[in-house]
N, C-alpha and C positions, 0 to 999 in steps of 0.2 A: 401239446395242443389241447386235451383233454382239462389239463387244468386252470388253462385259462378261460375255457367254454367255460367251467364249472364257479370260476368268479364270475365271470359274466351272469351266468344264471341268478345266480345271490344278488347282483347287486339290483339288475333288475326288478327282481321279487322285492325290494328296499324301496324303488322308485317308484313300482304301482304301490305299495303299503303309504308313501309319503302324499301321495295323490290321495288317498283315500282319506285320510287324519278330518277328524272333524273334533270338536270342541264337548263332545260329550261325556258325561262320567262313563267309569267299567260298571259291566253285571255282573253278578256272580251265577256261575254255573250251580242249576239245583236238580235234587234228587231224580232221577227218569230221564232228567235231558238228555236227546240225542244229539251226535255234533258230526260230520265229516267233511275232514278236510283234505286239499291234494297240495302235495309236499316236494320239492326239490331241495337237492344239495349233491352234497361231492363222497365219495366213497373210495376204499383201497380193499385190495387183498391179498395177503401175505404165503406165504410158503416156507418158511422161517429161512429162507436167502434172497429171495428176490420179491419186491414188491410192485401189483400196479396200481394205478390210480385212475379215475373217471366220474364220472356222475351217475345220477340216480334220480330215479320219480317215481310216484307213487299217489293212493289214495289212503286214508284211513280210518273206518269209523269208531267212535266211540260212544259209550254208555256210560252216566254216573249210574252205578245199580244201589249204593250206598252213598253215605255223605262223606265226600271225597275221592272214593274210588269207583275208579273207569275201567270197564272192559273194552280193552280191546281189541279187533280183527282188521290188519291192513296188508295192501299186497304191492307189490313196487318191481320195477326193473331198473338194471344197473349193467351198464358198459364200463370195461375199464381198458386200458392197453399201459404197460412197461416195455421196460429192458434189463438183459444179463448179459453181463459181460464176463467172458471164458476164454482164458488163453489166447484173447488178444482178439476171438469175435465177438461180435455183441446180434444177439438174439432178441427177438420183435413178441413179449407177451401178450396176452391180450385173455379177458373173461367176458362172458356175455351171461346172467342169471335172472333169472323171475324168483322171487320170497313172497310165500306167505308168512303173518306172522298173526298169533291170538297171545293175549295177556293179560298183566292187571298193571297199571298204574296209580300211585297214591300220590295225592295233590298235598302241598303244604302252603300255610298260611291263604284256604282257600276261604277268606272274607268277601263281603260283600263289597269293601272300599278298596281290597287289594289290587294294585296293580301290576305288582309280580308276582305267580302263585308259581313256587318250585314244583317239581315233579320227576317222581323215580319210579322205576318199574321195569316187569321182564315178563318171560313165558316164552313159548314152544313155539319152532320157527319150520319150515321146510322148503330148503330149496333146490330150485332145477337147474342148473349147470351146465355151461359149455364153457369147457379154462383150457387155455393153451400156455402152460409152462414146460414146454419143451425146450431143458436146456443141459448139459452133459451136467449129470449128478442131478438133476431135479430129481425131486421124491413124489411130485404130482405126473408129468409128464401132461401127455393130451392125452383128453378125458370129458365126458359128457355123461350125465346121468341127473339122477334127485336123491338128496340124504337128508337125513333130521337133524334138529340141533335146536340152541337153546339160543336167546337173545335178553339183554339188558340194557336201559337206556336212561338216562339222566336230562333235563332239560327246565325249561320256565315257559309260561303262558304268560306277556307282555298282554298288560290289556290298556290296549294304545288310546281306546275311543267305547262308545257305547256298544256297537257292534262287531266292533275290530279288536284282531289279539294277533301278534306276530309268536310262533311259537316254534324256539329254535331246540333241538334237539340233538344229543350225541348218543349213538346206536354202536354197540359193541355185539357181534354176534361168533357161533362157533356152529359151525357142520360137519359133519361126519360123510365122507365122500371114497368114491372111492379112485386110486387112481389109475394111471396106462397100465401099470403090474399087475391090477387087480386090487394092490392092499388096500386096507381101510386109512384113511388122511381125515386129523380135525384141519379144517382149513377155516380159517380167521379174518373176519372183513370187519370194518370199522370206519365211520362217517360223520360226518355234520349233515344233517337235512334241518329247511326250513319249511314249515307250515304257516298258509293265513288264513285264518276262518274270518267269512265275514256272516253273519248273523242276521235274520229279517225278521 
């Protein structure tokens, strides 16, 4: 169910962005500009057996502090629910988490005429948890708490119009958690989110 919400989300965000198109050239982001935008898309989180899947939202703002590179600081929440199947039952997962995240992003091909400008970047993430993979042999179990960790992301700024840019993004992240036993678990989430800045 969750993943179909989570196309629904996207395509919608496609439907107002197509609503908004208007015939104007792109700008190019310059030095000092500030920009924040709020972001949907679809997210998972693994346990190296079982995986779940759901969506996510968020906002996040950023700084060019030099020419090309952005710092930085966004915060989001993420629902997800699965299943594992064991000896013939199948068990109902499910995560509920809030992320901070600060970093640096570096822009490519960030021209004045560009209309796709690439973009990669990482930095220091911390998130709050509540994961239920309770399932015979899970290595997580049920579990609540906050861990640190590190995130990386790849993406493009579509600069559709004058003041419009579709800017889709892929987020690979790793936390340090700990689980029902007590041990320490890197647990691994990974998504697509899309962002639209509209600009005035």
């Amino acid at each position: 169910m969750l993943k179909y919400q989570s196309l629904r989300l996207l395509a919608g965000c496609a439907a107002v962005l197509a609503a908004c198109l208007t015939a104007s050239q792109p700008v190019q982001a310059r030095q000092g500009d500030q920009t924040t935008t709020i972001f949907v898309g679809t997210t998972s989180y693994a346990d190296g057996k079982a995986v779940t899947n759901g969506t996510t939202f968020g906002a996040k703002w950023a700084l060019e502090f030099q020419p090309n590179w952005l710092w930085t600081i966004s915060a989001e929440y993420a629902a997800t629910e699965g299943q594992y199947d064991s000896g013939g039952t199948t068990y109902d997962l499910s995560t509920n988490t809030t992320t901070a995240q600060t970093g640096l992003t570096y822009l490519f091909n960030n021209e004045p005429k560009s209309v796709v400008v690439g973009m990669a970047g990482g930095g220091l993430s911390i998130l709050s948890y509540n994961l239920d993979f309770e399932y015979p042999g899970s290595d997580i179990g049920k579990t609540s708490g906050v861990g640190p960790g590190v995130f990386a992301l790849v993406g493009a700024e579509i600069r559709l119009a004058k003041n419009i840019a579709l800017i889709p993004e892929y987020v690979v992240s790793a936390h340090s958690i700990q689980t029902e036993a007590g041990d320490s678990f890197t647990l691994v989430s990974a998504g697509l989110v899309v962002a639209i800045r509209i600009s005035f």
